[in-house]
N, C-alpha and C positions, 0 to 999 in steps of 0.2 A: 418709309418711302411708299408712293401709292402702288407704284407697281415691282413685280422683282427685275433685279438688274443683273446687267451682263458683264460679262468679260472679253476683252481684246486681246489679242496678246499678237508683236507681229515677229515674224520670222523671216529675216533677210535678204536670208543666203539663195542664189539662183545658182544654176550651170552656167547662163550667160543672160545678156542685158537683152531685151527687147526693145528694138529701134524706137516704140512710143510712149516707152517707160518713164513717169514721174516719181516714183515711189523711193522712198529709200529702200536701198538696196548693193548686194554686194555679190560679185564673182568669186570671193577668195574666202573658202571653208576656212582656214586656221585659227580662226578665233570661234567657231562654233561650240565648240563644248564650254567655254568659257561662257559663250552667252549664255548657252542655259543653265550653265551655273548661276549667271546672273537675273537670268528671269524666276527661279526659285527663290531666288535671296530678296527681288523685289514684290512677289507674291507674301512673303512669309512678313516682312514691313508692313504693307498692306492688310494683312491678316485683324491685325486687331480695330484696325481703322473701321471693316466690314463686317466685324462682329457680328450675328446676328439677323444680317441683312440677307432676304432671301435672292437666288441668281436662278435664272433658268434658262442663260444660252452663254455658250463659248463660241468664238468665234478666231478659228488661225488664221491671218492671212500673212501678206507678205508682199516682195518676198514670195518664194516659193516651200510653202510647208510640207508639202509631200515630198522633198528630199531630206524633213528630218529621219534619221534611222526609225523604226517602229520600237526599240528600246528605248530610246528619248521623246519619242512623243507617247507614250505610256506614262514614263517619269511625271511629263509633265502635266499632262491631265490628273494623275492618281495626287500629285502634290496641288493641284486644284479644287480637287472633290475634296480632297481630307482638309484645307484650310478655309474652302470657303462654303460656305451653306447650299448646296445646290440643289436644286429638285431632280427629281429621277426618272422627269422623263424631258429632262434638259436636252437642247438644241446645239449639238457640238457640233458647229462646221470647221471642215479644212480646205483650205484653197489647197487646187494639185491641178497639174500638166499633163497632159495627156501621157506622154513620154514617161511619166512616174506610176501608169495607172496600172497594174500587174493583178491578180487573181491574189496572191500570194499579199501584195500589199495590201486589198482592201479588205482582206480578211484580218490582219496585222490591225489596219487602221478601225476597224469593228469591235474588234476586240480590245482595245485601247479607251474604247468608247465616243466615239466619232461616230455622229446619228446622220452626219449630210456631206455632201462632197460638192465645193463648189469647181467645177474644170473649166480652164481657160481655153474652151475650144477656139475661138476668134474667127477663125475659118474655115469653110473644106475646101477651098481652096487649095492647090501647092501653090501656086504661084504668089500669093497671097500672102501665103504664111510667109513663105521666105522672103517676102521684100520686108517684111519689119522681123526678121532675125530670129522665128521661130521656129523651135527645134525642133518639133515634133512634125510630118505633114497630115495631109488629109484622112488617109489610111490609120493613123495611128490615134488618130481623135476619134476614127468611128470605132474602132480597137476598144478603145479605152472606153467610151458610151456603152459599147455591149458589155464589157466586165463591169462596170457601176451598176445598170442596171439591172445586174442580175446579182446582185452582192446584196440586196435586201437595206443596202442606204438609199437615203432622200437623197436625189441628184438636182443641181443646178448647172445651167449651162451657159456660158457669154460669147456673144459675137461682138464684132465689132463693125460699124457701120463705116464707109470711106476710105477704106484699106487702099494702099497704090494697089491701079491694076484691078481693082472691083469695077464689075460690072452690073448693070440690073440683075441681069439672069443667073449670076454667081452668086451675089448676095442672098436671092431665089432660095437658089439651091440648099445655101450653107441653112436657113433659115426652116427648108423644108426637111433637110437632114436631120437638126440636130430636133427641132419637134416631134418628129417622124421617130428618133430613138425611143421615145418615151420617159423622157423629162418631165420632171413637176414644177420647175423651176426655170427662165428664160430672162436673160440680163443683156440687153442690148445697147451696148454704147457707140456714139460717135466719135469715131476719129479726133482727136487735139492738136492735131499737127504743128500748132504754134509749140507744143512744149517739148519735142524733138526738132535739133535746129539740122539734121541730116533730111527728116521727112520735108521740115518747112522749105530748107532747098533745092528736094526735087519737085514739091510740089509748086514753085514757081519756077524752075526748069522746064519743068512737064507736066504742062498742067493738064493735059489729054487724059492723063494716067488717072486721073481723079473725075470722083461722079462731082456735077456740078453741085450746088446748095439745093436747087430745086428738085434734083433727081435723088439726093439725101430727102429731103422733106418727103416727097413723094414715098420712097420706100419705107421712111418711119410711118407714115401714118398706111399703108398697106400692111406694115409689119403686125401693126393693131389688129387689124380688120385677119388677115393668115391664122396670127393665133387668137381670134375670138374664137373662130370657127370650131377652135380646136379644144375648146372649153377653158382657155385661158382669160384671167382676170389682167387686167390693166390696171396694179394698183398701186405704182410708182412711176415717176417719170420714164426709169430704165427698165422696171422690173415688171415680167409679166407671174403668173402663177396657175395653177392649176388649184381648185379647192382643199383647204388645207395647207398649202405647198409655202408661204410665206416665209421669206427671211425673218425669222422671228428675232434673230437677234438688231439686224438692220432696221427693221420697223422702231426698234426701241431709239436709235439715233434722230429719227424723223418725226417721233412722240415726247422726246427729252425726257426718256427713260436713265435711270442711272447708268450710267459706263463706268469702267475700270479699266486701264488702256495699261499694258505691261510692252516694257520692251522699247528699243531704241522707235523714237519720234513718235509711239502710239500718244492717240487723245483720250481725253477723259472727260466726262460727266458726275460729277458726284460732289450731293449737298450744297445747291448752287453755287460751284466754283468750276471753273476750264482748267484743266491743265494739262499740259504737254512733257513728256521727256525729249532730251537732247536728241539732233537729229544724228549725232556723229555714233558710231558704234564704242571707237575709244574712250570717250566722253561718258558715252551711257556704262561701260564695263566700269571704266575709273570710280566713276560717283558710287558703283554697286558696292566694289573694293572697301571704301570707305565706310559702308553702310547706310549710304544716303539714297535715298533717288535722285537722280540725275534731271530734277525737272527745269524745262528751259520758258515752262509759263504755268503760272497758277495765280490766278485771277477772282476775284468773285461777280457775279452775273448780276446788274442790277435792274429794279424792275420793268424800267424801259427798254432795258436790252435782253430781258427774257419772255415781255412783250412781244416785241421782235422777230424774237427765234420761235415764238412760238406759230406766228402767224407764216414767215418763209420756211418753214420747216414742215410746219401742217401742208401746206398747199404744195406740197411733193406730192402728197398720195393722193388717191385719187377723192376720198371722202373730204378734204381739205379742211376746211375751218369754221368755225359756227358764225354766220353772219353777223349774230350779234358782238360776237368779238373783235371781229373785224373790222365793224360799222365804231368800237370802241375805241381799238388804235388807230384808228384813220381821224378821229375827234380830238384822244386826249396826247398821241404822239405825233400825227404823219403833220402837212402842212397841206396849202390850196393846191398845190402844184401834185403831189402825189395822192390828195382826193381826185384834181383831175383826171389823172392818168389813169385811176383804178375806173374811175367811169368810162374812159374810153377803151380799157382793156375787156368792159363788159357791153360794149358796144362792138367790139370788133370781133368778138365771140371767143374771146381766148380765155374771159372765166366766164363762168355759170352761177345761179343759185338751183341748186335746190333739196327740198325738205329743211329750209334753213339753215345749209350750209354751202360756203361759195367753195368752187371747185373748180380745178382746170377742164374744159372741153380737151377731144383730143387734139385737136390745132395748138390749145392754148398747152397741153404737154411739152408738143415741139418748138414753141417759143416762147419757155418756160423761163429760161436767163435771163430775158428782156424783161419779164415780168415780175418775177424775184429778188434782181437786181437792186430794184426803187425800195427795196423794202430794208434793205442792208445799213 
C-alpha cells in the first residue's frame, strides 16, 4: 500500500436522536455489549486480511462514542493495537458530546489511548441547541472545551451553519467562542434540512426562523476570512485547521487511502474494492453470530471509476488535483458537455489553477456540490 491505512469503527448508541440526524443510530443500549462483542469478533476476521499492512489513525465515530464505558473503549482499542499493525504515534479520534465531557472521562479516554477528541458542539446557542434536540446547552460545551483543552488531547470542534433560530450575530458568536477556546481543529457544516422531514416542515412553516441562502453563503465565506486571521488553514471544504491540527485520518478518505470500516453500515476502502456492512444492527450482530461479516456491498473499483473518485475527492481539499490529470479525464472519460462545464466553472472563478494544480477558490468551496456533482 502507498500509504498506511486507517481504521473506522462506528458506535451507535446515543441518549437520544438529534432532530438533523442521518447516521445510523440507536436510542436503545441493550444490545451494546453484544455489539462490542461483535466489533472484536469482526476486527479478529479482519486480522489476517491486514496482515502486515501498516495503520496510523483510528477513528470512533458514531453514534455517539463517548457514552462507551471507558472499560470498553480500552477493550476495544488494546484489541486494535494487539491485532493490527499500528504505529505509535497513531491518530485515535473519538467523537463525544459535550454532555459526556468530565475531567474524569478524558483522563479515562487518554489513558485508553485516544490522541484527539472530536466534540459536537453545533452551537452556543440555547436556543439553538434545543430546536434540533440537543442535550447538552451553551454552558455545557464551553464546560466541556475547558476540560479537553486542558487534558493535553488534540481537540476538534463542529458548528453547524442554518440552525432554526440562527442568526448572523449568533452564528458570530458560536464561531468566536468555540475558536476563542483554543481548538486546533474547526468543522463547519451546513444545515440538511431536506434529511429531517420535522426540520424540512418547519422550515416551510417558518421560514423567518432560517438565515436565507445568501446570508448562509455570506457567513461561510466570512467564516474563512474569522478563522484565517486566527492562523487557521482552509483545507477542506468543512474543515478548517491550525498547523499540524489535520484530521489525519479523514484526509485518508479524500486521498483514497486504505480504510477498514468495522461495525453496523461502516464503509471501507481496501485493495481496490468498496464495501459496506448492513445498515440494520440485528443484521450486523446476526452475520457476526455466524462468523461472517455482515457485508451489504463489496464491489471492485474499476479504472474509470477510480479515475473518478480520484479527481471528486481530490478537489475537497484545498491543494486539489494535478492539472495534468485532470486535463486527462476530461479527454479519456468526461464528454463535450462536462469539458464545457469545467471551462465555465473556471470562468466563473469557482476553480483555479495553480502551481499546476486546479483547486477550488474559496466561492468555489461553497458551490462545491454544483461542481462535484458533474464529475459523479
Amino acid at each position: 500500500m502507498s500509504s498506511p491505512a486507517g481504521i473506522y469503527v462506528h458506535l451507535p448508541y446515543c441518549a437520544s436522536r438529534c432532530g438533523y440526524c442521518s447516521f445510523v443510530v440507536t436510542t436503545d443500549v441493550s444490545s451494546r455489549e453484544a455489539y462490542l462483542e461483535a466489533l472484536l469478533a469482526e476486527a479478529a476476521l479482519l486480522e489476517p486480511e491486514a496482515r502486515g499492512e501498516p495503520f496510523d489513525s483510528v477513528y470512533l465515530g458514531g453514534g455517539t462514542p463517548s457514552l462507551l464505558p471507558a472499560p470498553g473503549l480500552a477493550r476495544l482499542l488494546d484489541a486494535l493495537r494487539g491485532g493490527f499493525r499500528t504505529a505509535g504515534d497513531s491518530e485515535v479520534t473519538l467523537e463525544a458530546n459535550p454532555e459526556d465531557v468530565t475531567a474524569e472521562n478524558a483522563r479515562a479516554w487518554r489513558a485508553a489511548g485516544v490522541t484527539r477528541v472530536s466534540v459536537g458542539v453545533q452551537s452556543l446557542a440555547d436556543e439553538e441547541l434545543s430546536a434540533v434536540g440537543r442535550r447538552h446547552d451553551a454552558a455545557a460545551a464551553r464546560r466541556a472545551l475547558g476540560i479537553l483543552m486542558g487534558s493535553g488531547l488534540s481537540v476538534s470542534g463542529d458548528l453547524i451553519l442554518g440552525l432554526p433560530g440562527q442568526t448572523a450575530a449568533s452564528f458570530r458568536e458560536s464561531l468566536a467562542g468555540l475558536a476563542g477556546a483554543g481548538v486546533g481543529h474547526v468543522s463547519v457544516y451546513l444545515l440538511e434540512t431536506e434529511k429531517s422531514r420535522q426540520i424540512e416542515e418547519d422550515r416551510r412553516a417558518n421560514p423567518e426562523r432560517y438565515l436565507s441562502d445568501d446570508a448562509q453563503a455570506d457567513l461561510w465565506l466570512e467564516t474563512g476570512e474569522t478563522l484565517s486571521r486566527r492562523g487557521f488553514t482552509h483545507y477542506e471544504i468543512s474543515n478548517w485547521a491550525l498547523p499540524g491540527q489535520r484530521s489525519r485520518h479523514n484526509v485518508k478518505y479524500w486521498t483514497r487511502a486504505p480504510t477498514l470500516g468495522l461495525g453496523v453500515s461502516a464503509h471501507e476502502f481496501w485493495r481496490g474494492r468498496r464495501r459496506a456492512n448492513a445498515s440494520g444492527i440485528p443484521q450486523y450482530l446476526a452475520g457476526l453470530a455466524r462468523g461472517r461479516r455482515p457485508l451489504a456491498l463489496d464491489r471492485p473499483i474499476g479504472e474509470e471509476e477510480a479515475a473518478r473518485e480520484r479527481i471528486m475527492l481530490g478537489l475537497r481539499l484545498a491543494e486539489g488535483v494535478a492539472a495534468e490529470e485532470l486535463a486527462g479525464f476530461l479527454k479519456n472519460h468526461g464528454d463535450e458537455s462536462l469539458a464545457e462545464d469545467y471551462r465555465a466553472f473556471r470562468e466563473e472563478g469557482l476553480l483555479a489553477e495553480t502551481a499546476g494544480r486546479v483547486h477550488f477558490t474559496e466561492r468555489g468551496f461553497l458551490l462545491s456540490n454544483e461542481v462535484l456533482c458533474r464529475f459523479v
